[in-house]
C-alpha positions as CSV (number, residue, x, y, z in Angstrom):
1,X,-92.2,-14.3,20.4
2,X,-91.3,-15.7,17.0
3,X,-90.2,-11.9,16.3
4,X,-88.1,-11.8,19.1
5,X,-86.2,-15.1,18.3
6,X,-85.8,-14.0,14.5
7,X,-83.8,-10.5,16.0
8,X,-82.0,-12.4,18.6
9,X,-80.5,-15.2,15.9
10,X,-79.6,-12.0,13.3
11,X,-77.6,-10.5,16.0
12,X,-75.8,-13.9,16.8
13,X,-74.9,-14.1,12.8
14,X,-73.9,-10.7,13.4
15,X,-71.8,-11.3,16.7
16,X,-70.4,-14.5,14.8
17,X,-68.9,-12.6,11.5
18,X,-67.2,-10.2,13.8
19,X,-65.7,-12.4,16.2
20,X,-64.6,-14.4,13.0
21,X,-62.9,-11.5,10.8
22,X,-61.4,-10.2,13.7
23,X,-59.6,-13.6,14.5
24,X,-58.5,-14.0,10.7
25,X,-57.1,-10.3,11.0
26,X,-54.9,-11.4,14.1
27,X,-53.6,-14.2,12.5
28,X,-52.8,-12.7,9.0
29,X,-51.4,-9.9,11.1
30,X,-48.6,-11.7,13.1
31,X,-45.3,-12.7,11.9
32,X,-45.1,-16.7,11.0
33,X,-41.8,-18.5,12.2
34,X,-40.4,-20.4,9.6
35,X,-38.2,-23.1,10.2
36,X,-36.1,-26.0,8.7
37,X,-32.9,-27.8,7.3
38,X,-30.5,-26.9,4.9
39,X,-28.1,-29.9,3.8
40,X,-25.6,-31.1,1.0
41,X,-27.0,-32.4,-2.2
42,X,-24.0,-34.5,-2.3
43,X,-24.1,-36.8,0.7
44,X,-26.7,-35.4,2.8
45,X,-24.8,-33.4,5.3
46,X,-26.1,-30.7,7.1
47,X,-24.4,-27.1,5.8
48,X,-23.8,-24.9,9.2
49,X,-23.5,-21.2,8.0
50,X,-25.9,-20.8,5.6
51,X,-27.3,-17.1,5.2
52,X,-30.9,-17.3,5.1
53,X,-32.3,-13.6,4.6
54,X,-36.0,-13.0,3.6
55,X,-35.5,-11.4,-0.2
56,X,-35.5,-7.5,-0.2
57,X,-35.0,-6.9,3.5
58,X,-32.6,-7.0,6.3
59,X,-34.3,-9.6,7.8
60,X,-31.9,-12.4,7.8
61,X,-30.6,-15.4,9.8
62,X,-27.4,-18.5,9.5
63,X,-27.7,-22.1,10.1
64,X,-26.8,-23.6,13.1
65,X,-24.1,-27.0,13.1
66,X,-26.8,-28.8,12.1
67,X,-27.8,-26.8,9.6
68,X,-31.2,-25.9,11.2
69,X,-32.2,-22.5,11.3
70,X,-35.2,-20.1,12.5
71,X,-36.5,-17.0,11.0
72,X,-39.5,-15.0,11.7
73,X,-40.9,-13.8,8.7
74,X,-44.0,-10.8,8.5
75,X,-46.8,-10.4,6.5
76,X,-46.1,-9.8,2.8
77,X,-42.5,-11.7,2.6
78,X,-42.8,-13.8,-0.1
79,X,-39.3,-15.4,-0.8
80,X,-36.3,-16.8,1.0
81,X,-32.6,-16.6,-0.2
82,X,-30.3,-19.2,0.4
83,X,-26.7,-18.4,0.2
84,X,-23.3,-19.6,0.8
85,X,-19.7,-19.8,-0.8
86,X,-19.3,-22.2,-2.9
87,X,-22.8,-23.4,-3.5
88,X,-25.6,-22.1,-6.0
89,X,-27.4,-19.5,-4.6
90,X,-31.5,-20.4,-4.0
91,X,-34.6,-18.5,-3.7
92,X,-37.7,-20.5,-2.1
93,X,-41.1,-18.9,-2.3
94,X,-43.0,-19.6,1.3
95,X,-46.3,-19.4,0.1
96,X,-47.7,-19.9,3.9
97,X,-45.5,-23.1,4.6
98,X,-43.8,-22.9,8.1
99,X,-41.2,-25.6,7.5
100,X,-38.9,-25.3,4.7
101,X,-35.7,-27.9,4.3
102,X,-33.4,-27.1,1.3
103,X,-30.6,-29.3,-0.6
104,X,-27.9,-26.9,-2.3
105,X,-25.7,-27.9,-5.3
106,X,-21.9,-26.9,-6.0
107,X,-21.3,-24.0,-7.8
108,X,-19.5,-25.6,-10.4
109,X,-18.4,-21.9,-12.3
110,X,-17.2,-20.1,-8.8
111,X,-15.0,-23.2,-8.6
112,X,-13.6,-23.1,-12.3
113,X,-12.7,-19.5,-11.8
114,X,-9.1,-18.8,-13.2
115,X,-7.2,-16.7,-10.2
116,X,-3.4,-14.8,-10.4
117,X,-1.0,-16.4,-8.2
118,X,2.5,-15.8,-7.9
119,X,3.5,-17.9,-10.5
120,X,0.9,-18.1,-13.0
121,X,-2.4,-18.3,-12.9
122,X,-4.7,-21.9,-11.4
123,X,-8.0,-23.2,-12.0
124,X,-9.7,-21.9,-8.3
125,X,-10.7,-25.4,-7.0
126,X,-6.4,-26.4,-7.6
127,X,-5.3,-23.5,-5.3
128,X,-4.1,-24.9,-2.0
129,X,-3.0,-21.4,-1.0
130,X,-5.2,-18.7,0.7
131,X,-6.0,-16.4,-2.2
132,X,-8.4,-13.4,-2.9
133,X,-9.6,-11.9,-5.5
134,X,-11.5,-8.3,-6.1
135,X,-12.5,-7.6,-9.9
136,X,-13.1,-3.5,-10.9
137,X,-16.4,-3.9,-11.2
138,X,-16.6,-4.4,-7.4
139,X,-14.5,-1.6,-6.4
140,X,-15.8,0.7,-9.1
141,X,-18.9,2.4,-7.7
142,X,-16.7,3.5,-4.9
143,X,-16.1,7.3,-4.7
144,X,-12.4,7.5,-2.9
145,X,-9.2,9.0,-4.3
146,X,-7.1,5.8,-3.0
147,X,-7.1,2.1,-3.8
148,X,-6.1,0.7,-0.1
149,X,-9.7,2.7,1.0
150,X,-11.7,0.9,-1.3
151,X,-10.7,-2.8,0.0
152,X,-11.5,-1.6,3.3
153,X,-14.0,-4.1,4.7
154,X,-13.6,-5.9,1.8
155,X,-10.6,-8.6,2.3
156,X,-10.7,-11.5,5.0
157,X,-8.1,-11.4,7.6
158,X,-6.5,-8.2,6.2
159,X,-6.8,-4.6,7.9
160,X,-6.8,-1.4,6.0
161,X,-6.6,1.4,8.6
162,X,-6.1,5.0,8.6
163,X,-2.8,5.7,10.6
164,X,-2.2,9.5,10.2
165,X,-4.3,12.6,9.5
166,X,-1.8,14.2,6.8
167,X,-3.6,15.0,3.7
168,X,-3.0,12.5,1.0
169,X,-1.3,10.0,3.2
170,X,-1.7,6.9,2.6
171,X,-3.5,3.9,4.9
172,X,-1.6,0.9,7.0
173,X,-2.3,-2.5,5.2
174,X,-1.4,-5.0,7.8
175,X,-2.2,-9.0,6.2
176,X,-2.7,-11.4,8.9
177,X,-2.0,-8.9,11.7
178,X,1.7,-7.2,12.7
179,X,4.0,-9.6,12.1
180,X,7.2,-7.8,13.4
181,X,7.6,-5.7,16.2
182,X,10.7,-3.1,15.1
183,X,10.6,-4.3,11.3
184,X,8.3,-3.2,8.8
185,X,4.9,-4.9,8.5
186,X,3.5,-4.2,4.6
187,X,3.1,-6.5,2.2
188,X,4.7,-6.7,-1.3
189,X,3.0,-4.8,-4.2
190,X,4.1,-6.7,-7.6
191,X,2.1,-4.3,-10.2
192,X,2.1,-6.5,-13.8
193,X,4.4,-8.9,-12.4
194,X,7.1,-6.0,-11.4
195,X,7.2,-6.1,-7.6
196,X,7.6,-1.9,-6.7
197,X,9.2,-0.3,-3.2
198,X,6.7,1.6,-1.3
199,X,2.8,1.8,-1.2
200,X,0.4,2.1,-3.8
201,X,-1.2,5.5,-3.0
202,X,-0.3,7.2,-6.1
203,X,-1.8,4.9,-8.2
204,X,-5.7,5.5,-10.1
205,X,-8.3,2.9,-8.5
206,X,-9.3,3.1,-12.7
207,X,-6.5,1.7,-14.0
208,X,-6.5,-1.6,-12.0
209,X,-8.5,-4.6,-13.5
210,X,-8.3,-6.5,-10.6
211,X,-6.3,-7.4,-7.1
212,X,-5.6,-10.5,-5.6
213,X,-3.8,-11.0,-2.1
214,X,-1.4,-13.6,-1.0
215,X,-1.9,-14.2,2.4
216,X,0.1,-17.8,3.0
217,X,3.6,-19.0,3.5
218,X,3.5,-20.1,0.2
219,X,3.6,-16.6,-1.3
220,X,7.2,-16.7,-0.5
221,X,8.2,-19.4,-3.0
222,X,8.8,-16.6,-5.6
223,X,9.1,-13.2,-3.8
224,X,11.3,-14.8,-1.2
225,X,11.8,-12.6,2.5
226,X,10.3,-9.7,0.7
227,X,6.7,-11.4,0.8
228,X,6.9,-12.8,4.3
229,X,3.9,-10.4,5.2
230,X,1.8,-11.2,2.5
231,X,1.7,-9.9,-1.5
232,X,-0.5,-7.9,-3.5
233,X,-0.6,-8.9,-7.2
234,X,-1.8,-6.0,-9.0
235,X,-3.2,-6.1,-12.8
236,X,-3.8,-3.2,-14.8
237,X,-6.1,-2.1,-17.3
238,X,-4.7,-3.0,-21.4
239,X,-5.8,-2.0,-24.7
240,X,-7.9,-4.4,-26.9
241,X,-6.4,-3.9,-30.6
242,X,-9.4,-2.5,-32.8
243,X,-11.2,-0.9,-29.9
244,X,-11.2,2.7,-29.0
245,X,-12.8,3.3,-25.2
246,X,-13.3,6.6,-23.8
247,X,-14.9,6.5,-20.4
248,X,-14.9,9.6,-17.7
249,X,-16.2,10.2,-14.7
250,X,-15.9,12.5,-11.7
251,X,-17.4,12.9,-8.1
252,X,-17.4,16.2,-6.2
253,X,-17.4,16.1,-1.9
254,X,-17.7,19.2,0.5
255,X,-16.8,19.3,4.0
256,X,-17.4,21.8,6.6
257,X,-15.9,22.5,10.3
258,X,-19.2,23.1,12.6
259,X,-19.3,26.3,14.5
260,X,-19.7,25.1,17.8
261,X,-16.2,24.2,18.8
262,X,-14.3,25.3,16.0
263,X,-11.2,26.8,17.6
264,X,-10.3,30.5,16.8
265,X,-7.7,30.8,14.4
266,X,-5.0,34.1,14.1
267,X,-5.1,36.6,11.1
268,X,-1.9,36.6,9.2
269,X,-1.1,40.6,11.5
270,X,-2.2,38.9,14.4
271,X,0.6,35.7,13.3
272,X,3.5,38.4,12.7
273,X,2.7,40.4,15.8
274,X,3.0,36.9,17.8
275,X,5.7,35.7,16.1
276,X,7.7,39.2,16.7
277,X,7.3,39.2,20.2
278,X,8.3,35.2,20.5
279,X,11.6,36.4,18.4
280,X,11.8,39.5,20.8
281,X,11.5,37.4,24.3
282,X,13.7,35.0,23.0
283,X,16.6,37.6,22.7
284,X,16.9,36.9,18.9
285,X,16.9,38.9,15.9
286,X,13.3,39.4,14.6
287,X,13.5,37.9,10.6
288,X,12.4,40.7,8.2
289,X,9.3,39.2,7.1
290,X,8.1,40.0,10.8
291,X,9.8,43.0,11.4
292,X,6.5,45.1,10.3
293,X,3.1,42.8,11.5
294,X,0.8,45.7,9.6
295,X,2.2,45.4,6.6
């Protein structure tokens, strides 16, 4: 009897540490939900738009108008990024916590930040205009022949699309949407202060240090009517007396037509022949280039 009990409590133990590694395995297995509130280390206010993202993955979320938000984050993510223009940028380990409220701070150098204007340059907290700015570095990894198709995507409230198929063409910058129905819509392009006629397609992505857009009314207070939809100030690369720079590089694309519905093109004899016979139905003189198809 005494046997029987010692077997029958060895099996319980048994049953017991299963039961108990199995349940610890579910939990560690499921995603946590991690929630809290983001606010203003200045007055307390709550900081709607916030992009939460868990560091190294897609995984991401935005405060609410309260600044709550809700993310659901899976086994092995360890950090949080807090991030939003104008504000310090924060990463939070979780470390197993489930409710995590954050204070962010000013960015005090994104607001010092010396921008071009139309008349000068300002301090980026004094401008009352809406200005842009896109530095070289940004635009440099970018492996297009034309500026306008490297600030596609890149510029708020300003559309960069392709209007035509010609080769080398250049791409439709509209600044705020089409402002005129039967007059032209681009903006002005003032290269190094010198405002030029026409687009900017001819000139190398790696000579420009950086571009900033006008987008505002107040644009006009230098460039009159001729920047009513909007300027691009354009800066270009200088020399540094004493230095010597050498820099090259160069990026190679192929492109293919498929096979399956590739249409079937004519010969340069079977061109002649047709264009021969059009000449001869139309009652004209056939031109001597396509007088013999064969040859």
């Amino acid at each position: 009897m005494n046997a029987l009990m010692k077997q029958l409590y060895k099996s319980l133990r048994l049953l017991t540490l299963t039961l108990t590694l199995f349940m610890t395995y579910s939990v560690f297995g499921q995603e946590v939900t991690v929630t809290g509130v983001v606010s203003f280390a200045g007055d307390g206010s709550a900081l709607p738009g916030v992009n939460v993202i868990v560091k190294g993955t897609t995984n991401g979320t935005v405060t609410d108008f309260d600044g709550k938000y809700s993310i659901n984050v899976a086994p092995g993510d360890e950090t949080l990024t807090f991030s939003f223009i104008g504000f310090t940028k924060q990463e939070i380990a979780i470390n197993g916590q489930t409710e995590i409220d954050v204070t962010m701070t000013e960015d005090a150098t994104a607001l010092d930040e010396v921008v071009l204007v139309g008349y000068g340059t300002q301090i980026k907290r004094e401008v009352t205009g809406s200005v842009q700015t896109i530095d070289a570095e940004e635009l440099a990894d970018i492996p297009v022949s034309q500026v306008t198709q490297k600030l596609q995507g890149r510029l708020a409230g300003v559309q960069i699309n392709q209007t035509t198929g010609k080769p080398g063409q250049g791409m439709s910058v509209r600044i705020r949407g089409q402002l005129s129905v039967s007059g032209g819509s681009d903006p002005l392009y003032v290269v190094d202060g010198f405002p030029i006629s026409g687009g900017i397609n001819n000139l190398n992505p790696d000579e420009i240090e950086d571009i900033t857009i006008l987008k505002d009314a107040a644009s006009t207070s230098l460039y009159g009517s001729r920047a009513a939809n909007g300027v691009v100030l354009i800066t270009t690369k200088k020399g540094t007396p004493g230095q010597t720079n050498v820099s090259f590089n160069t990026s190679v694309g192929m492109q293919s037509v498929p096979e399956r519905g590739r249409i079937e093109m004519m010969n340069s004899v079977e061109f002649a022949q047709f264009k021969k016979e059009y000449y001869e139905d139309q009652g004209d003189p056939v031109p001597e280039i396509f007088q013999n198809p064969s040859q």
